[in-house]
Backbone as CSV, one residue per row, in Angstrom:
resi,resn,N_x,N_y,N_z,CA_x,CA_y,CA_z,C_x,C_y,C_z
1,UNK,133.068,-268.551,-48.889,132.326,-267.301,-48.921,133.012,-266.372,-49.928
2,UNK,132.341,-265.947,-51.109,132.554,-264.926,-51.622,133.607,-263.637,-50.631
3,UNK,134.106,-263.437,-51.221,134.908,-262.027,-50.888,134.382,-260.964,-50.981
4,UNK,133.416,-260.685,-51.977,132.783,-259.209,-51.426,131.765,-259.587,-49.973
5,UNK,130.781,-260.835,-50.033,129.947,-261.020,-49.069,130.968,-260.813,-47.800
6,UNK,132.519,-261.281,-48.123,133.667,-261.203,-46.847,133.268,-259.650,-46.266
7,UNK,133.334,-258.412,-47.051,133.800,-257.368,-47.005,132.257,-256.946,-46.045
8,UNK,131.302,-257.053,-47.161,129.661,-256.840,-46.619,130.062,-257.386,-45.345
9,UNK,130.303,-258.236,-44.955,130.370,-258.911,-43.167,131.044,-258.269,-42.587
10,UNK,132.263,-257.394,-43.006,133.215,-256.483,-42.523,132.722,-255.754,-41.527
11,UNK,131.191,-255.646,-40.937,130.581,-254.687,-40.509,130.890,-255.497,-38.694
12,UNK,131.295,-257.063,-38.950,131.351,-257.922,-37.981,132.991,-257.505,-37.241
13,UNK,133.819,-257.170,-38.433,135.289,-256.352,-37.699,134.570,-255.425,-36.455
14,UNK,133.470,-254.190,-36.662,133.472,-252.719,-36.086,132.605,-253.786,-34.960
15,UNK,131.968,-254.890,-34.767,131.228,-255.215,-33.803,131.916,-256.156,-32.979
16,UNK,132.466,-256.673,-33.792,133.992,-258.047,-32.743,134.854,-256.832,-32.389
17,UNK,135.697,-255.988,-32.588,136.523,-254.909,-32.308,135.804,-254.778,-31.290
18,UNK,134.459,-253.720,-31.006,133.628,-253.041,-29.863,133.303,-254.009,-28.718
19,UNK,133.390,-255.208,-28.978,132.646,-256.264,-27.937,134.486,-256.276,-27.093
20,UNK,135.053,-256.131,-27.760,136.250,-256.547,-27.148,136.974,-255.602,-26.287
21,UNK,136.178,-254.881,-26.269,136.526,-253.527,-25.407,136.638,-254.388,-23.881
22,UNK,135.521,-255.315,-23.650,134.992,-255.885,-22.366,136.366,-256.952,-21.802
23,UNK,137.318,-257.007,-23.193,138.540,-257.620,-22.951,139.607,-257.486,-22.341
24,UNK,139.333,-255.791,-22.291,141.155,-255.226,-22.426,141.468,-255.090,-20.981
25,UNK,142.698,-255.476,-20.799,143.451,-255.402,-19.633,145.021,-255.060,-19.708
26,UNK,145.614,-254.766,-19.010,146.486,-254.233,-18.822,147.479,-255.464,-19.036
27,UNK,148.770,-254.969,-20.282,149.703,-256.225,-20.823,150.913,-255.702,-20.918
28,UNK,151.477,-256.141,-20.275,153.286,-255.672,-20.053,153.629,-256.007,-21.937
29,UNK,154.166,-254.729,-22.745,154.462,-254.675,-23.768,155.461,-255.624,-24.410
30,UNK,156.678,-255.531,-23.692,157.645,-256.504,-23.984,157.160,-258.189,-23.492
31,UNK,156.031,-258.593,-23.114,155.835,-260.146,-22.658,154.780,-260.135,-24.056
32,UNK,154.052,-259.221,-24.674,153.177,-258.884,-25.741,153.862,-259.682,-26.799
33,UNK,154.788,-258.571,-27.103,156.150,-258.630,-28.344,156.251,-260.178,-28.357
34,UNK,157.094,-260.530,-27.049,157.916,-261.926,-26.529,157.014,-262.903,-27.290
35,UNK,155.564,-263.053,-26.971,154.716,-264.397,-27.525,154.553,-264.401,-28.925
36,UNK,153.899,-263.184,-29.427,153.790,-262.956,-30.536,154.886,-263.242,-31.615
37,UNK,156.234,-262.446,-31.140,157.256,-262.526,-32.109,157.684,-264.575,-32.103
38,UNK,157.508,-264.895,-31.088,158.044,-266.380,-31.535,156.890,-267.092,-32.419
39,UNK,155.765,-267.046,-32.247,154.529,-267.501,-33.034,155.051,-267.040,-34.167
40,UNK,155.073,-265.508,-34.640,155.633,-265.453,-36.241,156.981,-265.996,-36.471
41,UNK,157.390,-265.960,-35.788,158.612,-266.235,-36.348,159.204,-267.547,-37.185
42,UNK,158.010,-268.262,-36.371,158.068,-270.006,-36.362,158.379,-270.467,-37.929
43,UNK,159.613,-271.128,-38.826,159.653,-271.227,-39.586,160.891,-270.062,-40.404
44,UNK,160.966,-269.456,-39.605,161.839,-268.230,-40.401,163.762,-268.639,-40.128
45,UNK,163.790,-268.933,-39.126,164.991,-269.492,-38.866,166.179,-270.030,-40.211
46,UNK,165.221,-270.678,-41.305,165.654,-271.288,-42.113,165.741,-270.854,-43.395
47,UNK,165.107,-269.788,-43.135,165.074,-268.665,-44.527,166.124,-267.506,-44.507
48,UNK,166.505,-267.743,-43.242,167.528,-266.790,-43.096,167.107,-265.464,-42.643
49,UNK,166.013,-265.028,-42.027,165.718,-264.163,-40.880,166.401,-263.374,-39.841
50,UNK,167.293,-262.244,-40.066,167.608,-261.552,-38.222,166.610,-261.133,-37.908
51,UNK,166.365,-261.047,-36.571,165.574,-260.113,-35.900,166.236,-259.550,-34.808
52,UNK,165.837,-258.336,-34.703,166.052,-257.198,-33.513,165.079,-257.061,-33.085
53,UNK,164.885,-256.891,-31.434,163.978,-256.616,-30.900,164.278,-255.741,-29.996
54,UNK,163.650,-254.475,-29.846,164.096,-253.285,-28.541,162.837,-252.991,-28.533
55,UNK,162.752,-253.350,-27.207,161.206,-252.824,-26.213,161.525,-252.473,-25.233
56,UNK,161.206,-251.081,-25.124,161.762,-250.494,-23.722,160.946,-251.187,-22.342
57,UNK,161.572,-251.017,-21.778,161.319,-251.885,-20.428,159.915,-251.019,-19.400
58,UNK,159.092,-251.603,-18.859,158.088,-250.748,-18.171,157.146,-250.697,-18.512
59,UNK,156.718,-250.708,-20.235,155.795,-250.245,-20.925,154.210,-251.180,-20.905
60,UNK,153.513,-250.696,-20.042,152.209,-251.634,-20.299,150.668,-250.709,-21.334
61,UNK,150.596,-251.854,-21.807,149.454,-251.194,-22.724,147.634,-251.625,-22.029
62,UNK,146.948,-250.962,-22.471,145.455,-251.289,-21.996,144.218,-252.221,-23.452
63,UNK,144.619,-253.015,-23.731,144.310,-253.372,-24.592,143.535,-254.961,-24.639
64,UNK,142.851,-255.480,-25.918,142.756,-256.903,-25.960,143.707,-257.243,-26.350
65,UNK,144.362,-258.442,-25.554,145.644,-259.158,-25.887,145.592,-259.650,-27.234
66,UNK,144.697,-260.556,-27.837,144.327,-261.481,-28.710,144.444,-260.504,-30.047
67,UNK,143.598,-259.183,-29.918,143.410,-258.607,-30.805,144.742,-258.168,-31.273
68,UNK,145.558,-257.484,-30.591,146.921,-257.222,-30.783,147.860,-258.249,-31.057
69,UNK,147.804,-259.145,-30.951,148.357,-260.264,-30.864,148.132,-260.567,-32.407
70,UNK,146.795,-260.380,-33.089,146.756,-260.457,-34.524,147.295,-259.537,-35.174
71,UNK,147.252,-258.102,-34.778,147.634,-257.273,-35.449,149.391,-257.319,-35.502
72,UNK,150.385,-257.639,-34.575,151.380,-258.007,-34.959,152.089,-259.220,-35.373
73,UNK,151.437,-260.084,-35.258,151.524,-261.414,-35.958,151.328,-261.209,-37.512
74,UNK,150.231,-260.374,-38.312,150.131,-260.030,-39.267,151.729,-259.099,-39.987
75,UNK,151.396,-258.265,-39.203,152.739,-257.293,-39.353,153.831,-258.085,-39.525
76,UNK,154.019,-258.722,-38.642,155.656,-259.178,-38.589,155.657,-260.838,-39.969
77,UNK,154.556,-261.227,-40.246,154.826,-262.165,-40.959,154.685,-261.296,-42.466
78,UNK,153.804,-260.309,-42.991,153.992,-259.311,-44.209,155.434,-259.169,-44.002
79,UNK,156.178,-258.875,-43.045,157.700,-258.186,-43.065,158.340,-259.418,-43.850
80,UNK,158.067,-260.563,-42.782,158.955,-262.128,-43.303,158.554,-261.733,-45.193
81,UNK,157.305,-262.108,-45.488,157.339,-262.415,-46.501,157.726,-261.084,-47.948
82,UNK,157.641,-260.192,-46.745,158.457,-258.585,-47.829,159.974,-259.004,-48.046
83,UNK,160.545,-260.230,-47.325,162.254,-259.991,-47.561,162.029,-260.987,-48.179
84,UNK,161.439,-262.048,-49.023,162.004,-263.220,-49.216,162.820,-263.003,-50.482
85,UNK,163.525,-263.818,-50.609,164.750,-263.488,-52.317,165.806,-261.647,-51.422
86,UNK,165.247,-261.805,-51.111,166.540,-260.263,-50.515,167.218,-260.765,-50.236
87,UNK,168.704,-260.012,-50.457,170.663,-260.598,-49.789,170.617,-260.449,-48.323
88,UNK,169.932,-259.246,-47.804,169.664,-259.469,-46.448,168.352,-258.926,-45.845
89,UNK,168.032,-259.949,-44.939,167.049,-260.048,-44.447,166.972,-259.578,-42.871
90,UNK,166.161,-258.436,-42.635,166.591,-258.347,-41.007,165.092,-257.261,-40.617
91,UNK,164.707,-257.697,-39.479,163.316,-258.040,-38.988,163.775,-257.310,-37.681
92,UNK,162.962,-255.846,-37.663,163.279,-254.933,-36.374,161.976,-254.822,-35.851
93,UNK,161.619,-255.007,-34.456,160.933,-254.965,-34.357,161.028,-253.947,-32.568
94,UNK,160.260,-252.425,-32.978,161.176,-251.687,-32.348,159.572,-251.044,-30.740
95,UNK,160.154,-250.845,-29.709,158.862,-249.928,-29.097,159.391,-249.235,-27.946
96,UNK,158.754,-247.843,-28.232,159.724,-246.758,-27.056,157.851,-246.101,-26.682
97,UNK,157.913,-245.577,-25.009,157.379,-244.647,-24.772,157.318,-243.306,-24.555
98,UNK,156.655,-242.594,-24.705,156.683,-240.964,-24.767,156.984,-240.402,-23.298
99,UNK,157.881,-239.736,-23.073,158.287,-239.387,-21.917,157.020,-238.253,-21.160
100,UNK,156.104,-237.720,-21.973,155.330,-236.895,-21.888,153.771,-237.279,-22.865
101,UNK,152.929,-237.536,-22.267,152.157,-237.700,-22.939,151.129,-239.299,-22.792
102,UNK,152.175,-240.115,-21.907,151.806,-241.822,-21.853,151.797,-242.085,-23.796
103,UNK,151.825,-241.692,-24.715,151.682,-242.621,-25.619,152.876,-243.699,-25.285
104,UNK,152.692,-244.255,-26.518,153.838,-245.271,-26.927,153.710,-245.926,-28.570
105,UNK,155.201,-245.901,-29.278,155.239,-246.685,-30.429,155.647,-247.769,-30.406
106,UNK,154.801,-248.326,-31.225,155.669,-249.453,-31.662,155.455,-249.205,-33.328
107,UNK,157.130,-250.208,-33.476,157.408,-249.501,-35.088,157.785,-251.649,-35.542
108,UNK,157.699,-251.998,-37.050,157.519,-253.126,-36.674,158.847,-253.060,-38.854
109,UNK,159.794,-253.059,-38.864,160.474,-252.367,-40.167,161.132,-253.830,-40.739
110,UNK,160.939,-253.837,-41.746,161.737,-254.657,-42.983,162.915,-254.054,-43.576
111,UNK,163.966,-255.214,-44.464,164.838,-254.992,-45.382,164.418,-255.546,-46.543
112,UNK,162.699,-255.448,-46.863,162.172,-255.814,-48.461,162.914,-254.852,-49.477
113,UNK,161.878,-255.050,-50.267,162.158,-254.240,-51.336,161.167,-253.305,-51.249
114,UNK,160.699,-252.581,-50.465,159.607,-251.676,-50.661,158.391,-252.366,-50.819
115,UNK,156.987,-251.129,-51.087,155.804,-251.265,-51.530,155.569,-250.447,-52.906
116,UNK,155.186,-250.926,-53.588,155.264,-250.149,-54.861,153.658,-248.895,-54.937
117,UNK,154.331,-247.600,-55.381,153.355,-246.586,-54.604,152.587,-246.568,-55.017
118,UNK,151.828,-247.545,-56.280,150.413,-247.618,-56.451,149.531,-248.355,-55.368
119,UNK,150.498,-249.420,-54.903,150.095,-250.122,-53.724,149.636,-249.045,-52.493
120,UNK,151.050,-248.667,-52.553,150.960,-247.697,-50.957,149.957,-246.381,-51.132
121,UNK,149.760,-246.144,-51.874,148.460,-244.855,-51.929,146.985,-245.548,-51.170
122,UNK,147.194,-247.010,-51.101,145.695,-247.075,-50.628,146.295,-248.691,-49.184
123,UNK,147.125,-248.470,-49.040,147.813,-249.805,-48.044,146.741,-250.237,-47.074
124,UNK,145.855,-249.557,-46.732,145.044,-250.028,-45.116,143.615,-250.190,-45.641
125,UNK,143.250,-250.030,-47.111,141.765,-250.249,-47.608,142.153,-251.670,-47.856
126,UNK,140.595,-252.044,-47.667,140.657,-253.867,-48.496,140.851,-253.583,-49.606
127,UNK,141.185,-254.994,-49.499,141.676,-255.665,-51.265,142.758,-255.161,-52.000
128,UNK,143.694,-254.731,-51.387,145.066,-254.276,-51.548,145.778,-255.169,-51.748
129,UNK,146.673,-255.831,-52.199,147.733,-256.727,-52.095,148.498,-256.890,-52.540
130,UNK,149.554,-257.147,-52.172,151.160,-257.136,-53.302,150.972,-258.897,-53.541
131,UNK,150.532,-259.507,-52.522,150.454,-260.897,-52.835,149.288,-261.366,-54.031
132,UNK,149.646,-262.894,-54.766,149.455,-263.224,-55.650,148.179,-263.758,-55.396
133,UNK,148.511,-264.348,-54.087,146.986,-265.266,-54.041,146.678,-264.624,-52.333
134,UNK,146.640,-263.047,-52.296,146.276,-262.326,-50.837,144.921,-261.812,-51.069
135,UNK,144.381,-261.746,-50.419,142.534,-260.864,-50.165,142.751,-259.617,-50.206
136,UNK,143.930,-259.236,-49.393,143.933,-257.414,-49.020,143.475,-257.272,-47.890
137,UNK,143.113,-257.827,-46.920,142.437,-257.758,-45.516,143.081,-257.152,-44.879
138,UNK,143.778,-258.224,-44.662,144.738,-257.790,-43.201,145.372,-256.787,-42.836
139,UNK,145.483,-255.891,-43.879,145.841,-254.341,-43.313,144.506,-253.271,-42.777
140,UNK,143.902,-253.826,-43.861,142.442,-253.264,-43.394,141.808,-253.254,-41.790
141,UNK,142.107,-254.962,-41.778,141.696,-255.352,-39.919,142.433,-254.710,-39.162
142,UNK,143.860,-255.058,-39.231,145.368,-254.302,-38.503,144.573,-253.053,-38.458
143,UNK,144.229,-252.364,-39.018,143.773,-250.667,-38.461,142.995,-250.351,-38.034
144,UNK,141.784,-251.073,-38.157,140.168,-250.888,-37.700,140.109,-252.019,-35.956
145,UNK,141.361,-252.707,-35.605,141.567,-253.205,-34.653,142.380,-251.712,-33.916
146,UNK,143.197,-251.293,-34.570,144.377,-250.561,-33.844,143.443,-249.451,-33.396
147,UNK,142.583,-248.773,-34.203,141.794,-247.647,-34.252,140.932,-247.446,-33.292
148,UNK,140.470,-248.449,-32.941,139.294,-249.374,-31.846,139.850,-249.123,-30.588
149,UNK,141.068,-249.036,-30.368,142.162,-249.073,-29.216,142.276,-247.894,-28.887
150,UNK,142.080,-247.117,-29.718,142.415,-245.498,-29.872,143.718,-245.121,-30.356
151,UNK,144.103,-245.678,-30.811,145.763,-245.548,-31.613,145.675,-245.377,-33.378
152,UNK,146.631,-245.448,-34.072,147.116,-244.928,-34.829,147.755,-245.896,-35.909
153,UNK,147.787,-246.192,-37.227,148.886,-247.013,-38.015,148.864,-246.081,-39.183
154,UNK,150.455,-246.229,-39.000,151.295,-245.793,-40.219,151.951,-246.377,-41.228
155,UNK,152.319,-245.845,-42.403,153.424,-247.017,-42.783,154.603,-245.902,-44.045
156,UNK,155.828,-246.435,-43.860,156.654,-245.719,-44.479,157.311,-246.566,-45.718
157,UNK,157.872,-246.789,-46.750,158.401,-247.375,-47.585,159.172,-246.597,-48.403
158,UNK,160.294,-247.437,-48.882,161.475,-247.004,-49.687,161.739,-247.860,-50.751
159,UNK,161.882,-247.932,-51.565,162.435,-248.532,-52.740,163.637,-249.718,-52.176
160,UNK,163.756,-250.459,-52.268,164.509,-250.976,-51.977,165.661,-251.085,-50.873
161,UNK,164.479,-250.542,-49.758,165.175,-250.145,-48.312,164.332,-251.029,-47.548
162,UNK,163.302,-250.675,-47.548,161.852,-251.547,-46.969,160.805,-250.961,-46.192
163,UNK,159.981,-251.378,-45.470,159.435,-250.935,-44.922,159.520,-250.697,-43.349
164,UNK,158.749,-249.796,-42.873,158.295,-249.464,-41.021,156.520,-248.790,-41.645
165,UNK,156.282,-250.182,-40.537,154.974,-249.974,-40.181,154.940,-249.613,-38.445
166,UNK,154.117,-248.290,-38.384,154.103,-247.693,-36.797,153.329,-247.467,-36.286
167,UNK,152.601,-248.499,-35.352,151.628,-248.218,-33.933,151.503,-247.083,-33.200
């Protein structure tokens, strides 16, 4: 399929997102993290990967599992592939709740080399990509999933510090 016809279908994100409302149930945050982070991770071991993981304890979210489940699987494998060729590589993958308020973050940060800010002026529209042979999607979905939820994505970058992307 053509890639713009991809985008034209895009209209199938705002209708798979809405149907999935009928999904969401209540998911202990840190058992979330737990599945997800080993699925991405799979393969990283050997590239030389740390990861940190701090998820505060307690935290349940109201959400589709699956859907979230893409949206940080995405996240955390962009991170893998933001460090590759870096001296060090280290994969934080961070979530605290609001003592006031019920929110909660989750923050998901690299030791790449940054996003370069022509990139980052438009990071969450399609067809973005630092990759060679990438579509640009998946930040696009990552937000129009997160958004759907009623939440929020951010993203911060540094030159050669890296990135935090924040739920």
């Amino acid at each position: 399929i053509p890639v713009h016809e991809f985008v034209q279908a895009a209209g199938f994100a705002n209708d798979f997102v809405s149907r999935a409302e009928e999904r969401r149930q209540m998911v202990p945050l840190d058992l979330l993290v737990q599945e997800t982070r080993g699925l991405a991770m799979i393969g990283s071991a050997q590239i030389g990967i740390e990861l940190e993981t701090r998820v505060e304890a307690g935290l349940h979210l109201l959400v589709d599992r699956v859907q979230i489940q893409q949206v940080l699987l995405n996240l955390i494998r962009n991170a893998i592939e933001a460090m590759q060729g870096r001296p060090r590589r280290l994969l934080t993958v961070e979530a605290i709740g609001s003592a006031c308020g019920g929110s909660i973050e989750l923050a998901i940060s690299d030791s790449g080399s940054g996003i370069p800010p022509t990139v980052f002026a438009r990071l969450f529209q399609p067809f973005q990509s630092t990759k060679p042979n990438g579509m640009g999607v998946g930040l696009a979905i990552c937000r129009t999933i997160v958004e759907a939820h009623g939440g929020r994505i951010v993203a911060e970058t540094q030159a050669d510090v890296g990135t935090t992307v924040r739920l």
